[in-house]
C-alpha positions as CSV (number, residue, x, y, z in Angstrom):
1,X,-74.7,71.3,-18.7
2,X,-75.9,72.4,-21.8
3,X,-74.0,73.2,-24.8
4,X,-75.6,76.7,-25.3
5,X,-75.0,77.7,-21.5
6,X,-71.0,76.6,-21.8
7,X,-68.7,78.7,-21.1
8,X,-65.9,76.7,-22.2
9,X,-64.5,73.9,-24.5
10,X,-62.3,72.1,-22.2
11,X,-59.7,69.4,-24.0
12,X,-58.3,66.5,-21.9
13,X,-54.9,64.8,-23.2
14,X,-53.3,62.1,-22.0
15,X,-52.1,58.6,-21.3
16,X,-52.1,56.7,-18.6
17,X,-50.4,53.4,-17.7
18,X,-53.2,50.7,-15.4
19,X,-52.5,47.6,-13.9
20,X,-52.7,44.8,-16.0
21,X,-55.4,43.3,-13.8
22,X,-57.6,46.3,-14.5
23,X,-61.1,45.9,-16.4
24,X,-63.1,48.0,-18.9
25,X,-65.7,48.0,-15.3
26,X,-63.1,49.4,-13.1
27,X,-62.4,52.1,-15.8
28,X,-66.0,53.1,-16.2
29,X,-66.6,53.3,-12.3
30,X,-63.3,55.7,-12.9
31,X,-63.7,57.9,-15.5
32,X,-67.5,58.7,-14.2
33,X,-66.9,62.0,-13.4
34,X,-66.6,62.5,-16.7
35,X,-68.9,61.0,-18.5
36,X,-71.9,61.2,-16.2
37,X,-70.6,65.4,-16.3
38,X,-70.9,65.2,-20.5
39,X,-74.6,64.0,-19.3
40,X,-73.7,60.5,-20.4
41,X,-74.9,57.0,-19.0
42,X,-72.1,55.0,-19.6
43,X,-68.3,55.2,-20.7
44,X,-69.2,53.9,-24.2
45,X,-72.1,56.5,-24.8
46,X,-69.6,59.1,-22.8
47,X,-66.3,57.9,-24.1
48,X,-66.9,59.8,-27.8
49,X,-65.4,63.7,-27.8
50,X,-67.6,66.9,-28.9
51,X,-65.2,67.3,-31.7
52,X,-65.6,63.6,-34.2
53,X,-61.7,64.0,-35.5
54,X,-60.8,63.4,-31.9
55,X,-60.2,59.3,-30.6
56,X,-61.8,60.5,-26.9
57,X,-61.9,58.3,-24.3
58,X,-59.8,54.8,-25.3
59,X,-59.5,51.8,-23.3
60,X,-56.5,50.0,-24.9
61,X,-56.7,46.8,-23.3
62,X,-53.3,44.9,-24.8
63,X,-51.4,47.6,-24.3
64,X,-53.1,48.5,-20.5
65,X,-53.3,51.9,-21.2
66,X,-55.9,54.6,-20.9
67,X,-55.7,57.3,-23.6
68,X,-57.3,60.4,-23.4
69,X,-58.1,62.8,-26.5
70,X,-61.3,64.1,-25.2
71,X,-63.7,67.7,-25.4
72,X,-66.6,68.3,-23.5
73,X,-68.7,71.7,-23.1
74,X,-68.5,72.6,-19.4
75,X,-67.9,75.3,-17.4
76,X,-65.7,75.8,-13.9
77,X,-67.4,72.7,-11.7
78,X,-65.4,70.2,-14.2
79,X,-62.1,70.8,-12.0
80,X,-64.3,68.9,-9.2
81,X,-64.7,66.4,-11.8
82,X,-61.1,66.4,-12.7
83,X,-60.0,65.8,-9.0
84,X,-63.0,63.0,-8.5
85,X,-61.2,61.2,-11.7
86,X,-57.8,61.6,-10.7
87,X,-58.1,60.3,-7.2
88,X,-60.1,56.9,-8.9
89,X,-57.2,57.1,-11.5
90,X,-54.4,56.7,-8.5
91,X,-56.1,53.5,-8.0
92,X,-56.0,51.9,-11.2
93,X,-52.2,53.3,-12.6
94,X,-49.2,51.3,-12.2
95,X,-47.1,54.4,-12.9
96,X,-47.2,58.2,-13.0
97,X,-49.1,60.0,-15.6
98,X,-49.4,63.5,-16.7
99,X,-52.7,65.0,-18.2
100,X,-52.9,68.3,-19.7
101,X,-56.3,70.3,-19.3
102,X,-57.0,73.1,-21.4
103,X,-60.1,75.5,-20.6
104,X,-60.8,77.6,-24.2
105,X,-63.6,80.4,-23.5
106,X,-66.4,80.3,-26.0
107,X,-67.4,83.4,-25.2
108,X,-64.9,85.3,-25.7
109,X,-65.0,87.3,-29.0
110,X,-61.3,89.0,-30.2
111,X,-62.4,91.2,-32.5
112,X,-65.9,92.4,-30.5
113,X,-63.9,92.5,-27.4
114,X,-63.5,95.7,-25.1
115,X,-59.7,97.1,-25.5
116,X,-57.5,95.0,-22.8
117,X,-60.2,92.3,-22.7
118,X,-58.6,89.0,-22.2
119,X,-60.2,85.2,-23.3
120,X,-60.5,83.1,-20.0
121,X,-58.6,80.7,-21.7
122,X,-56.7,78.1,-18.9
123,X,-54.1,75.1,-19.0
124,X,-53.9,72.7,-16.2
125,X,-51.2,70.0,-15.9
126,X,-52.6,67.2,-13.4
127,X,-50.8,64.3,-12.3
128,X,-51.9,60.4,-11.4
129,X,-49.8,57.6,-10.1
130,X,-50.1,54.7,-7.7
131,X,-48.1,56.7,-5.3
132,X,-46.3,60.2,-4.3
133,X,-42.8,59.1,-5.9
134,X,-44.4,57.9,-8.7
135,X,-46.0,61.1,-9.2
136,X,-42.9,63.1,-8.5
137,X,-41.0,61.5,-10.8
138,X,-43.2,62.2,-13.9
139,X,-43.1,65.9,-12.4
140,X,-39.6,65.6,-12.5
141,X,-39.3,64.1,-15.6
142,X,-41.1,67.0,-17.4
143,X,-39.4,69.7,-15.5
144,X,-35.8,68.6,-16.6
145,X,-37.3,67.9,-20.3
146,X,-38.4,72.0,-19.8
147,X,-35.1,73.0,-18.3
148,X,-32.9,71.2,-20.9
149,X,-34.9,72.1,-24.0
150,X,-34.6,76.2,-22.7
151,X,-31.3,76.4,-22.1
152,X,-30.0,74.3,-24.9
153,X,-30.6,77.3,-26.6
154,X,-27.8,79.1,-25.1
155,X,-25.4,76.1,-23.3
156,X,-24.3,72.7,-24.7
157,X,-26.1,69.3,-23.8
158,X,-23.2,68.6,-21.9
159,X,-22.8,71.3,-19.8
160,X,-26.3,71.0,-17.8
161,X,-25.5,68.0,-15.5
162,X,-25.4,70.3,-12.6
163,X,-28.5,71.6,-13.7
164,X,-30.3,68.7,-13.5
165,X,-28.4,67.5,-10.4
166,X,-29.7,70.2,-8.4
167,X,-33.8,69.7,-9.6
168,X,-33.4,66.1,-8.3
169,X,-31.4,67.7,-4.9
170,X,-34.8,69.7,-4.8
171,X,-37.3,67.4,-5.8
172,X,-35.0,64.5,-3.3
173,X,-36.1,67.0,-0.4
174,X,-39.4,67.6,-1.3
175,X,-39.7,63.8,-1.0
176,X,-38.0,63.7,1.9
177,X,-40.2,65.8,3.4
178,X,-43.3,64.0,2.3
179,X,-42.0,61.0,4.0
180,X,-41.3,62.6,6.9
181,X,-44.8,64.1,7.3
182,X,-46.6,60.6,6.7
183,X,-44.3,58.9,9.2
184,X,-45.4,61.4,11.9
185,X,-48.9,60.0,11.6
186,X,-47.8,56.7,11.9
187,X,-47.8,54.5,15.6
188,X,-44.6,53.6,17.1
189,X,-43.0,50.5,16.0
190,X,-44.2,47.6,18.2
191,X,-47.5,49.4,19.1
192,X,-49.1,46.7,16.9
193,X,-49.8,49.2,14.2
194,X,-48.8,46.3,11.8
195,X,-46.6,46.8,8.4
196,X,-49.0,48.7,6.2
197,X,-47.9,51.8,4.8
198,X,-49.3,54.8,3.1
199,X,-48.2,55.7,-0.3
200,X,-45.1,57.7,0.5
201,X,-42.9,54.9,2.0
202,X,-40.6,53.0,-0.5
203,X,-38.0,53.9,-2.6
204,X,-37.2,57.4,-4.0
205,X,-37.9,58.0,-7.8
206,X,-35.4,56.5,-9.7
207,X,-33.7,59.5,-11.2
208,X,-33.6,61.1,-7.6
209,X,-30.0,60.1,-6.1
């Protein structure tokens, strides 16, 4: 899309953990939708951001991590790229991974604006991981971060353990329920359906007792 037909400047932040056996190829073949959407032909030639005091896209191979400091011009259609990069991103992660999305309208003018016109400004929090608890937990993880930092306003550190006892009571049945749903699809035991799973067998997030 061109720059002059954008409707939006959309940041991408994050960092996400890979699997030490992962390769600057299986990152590119990744992160595609993104850089083939900033009209790019590679991750190198896509990797740098609109704005040059931004890292963009970094491949920090010691460390195994993707980080993500990143602008492109782009209207609504980059969600579909979003979900086309998370979904290659589940692959690659050996843990859960937020990444915060945030749409800023470019066309939108406060001062030349119609009374009670609002900017089509959006945030979107997405979420990778090599499986469903893995996910949960860094959704869990955030949540009681929220939570605690709010109402430490108002109540002692100590006094919220029964706060955060009942998100992981929610977040244990939300699992629960996952787990249940996949298990339905699955053939009897000794039907010769083999041991292979899909992502929501295995333990429970760690924090979720």
């Amino acid at each position: 899309m061109a720059s002059y037909e954008a409707p939006f400047e959309i940041h991408v932040h994050g960092q996400v953990p890979l699997r030490p056996d992962v390769g600057y190829a299986q990152l590119q073949d990744a992160l595609k939708p993104l850089w083939a959407y900033a009209g790019a032909r590679s991750l190198a030639d896509g990797a740098h951001s609109h704005y040059e005091d931004e890292p963009g896209i970094r491949f920090d191979a010691p460390q195994h991590t993707l980080e993500l400091c990143w602008t492109v011009l782009g209207g609504d259609d980059f969600r579909q790229a979003l979900d086309d990069m998370c979904m290659n991103l589940n692959e690659l992660s050996v843990a859960g991974a937020a990444i915060e999305v945030t749409f800023y309208d470019t066309e939108f003018d406060e001062e030349e604006a119609p009374p009670g016109t609002e900017a089509r400004d959006d945030f979107l929090m997405l979420f990778v991981g090599p499986t469903p608890a893995a996910i949960m937990q860094v959704q869990r993880d955030l949540l009681v971060q929220d939570v605690i930092h709010t109402m430490e306003r108002h109540f002692d550190a100590s006094e919220l353990g029964g706060v955060v006892a009942e998100i992981d009571r929610l977040f244990n049945a939300r699992f629960d329920s996952l787990v249940s749903s996949l298990e339905i699809g699955k053939p009897p035991r000794g039907s010769g359906g083999g041991h292979g799973g899909g992502h929501g067998g295995g333990r429970k997030p760690r924090h979720l007792h």
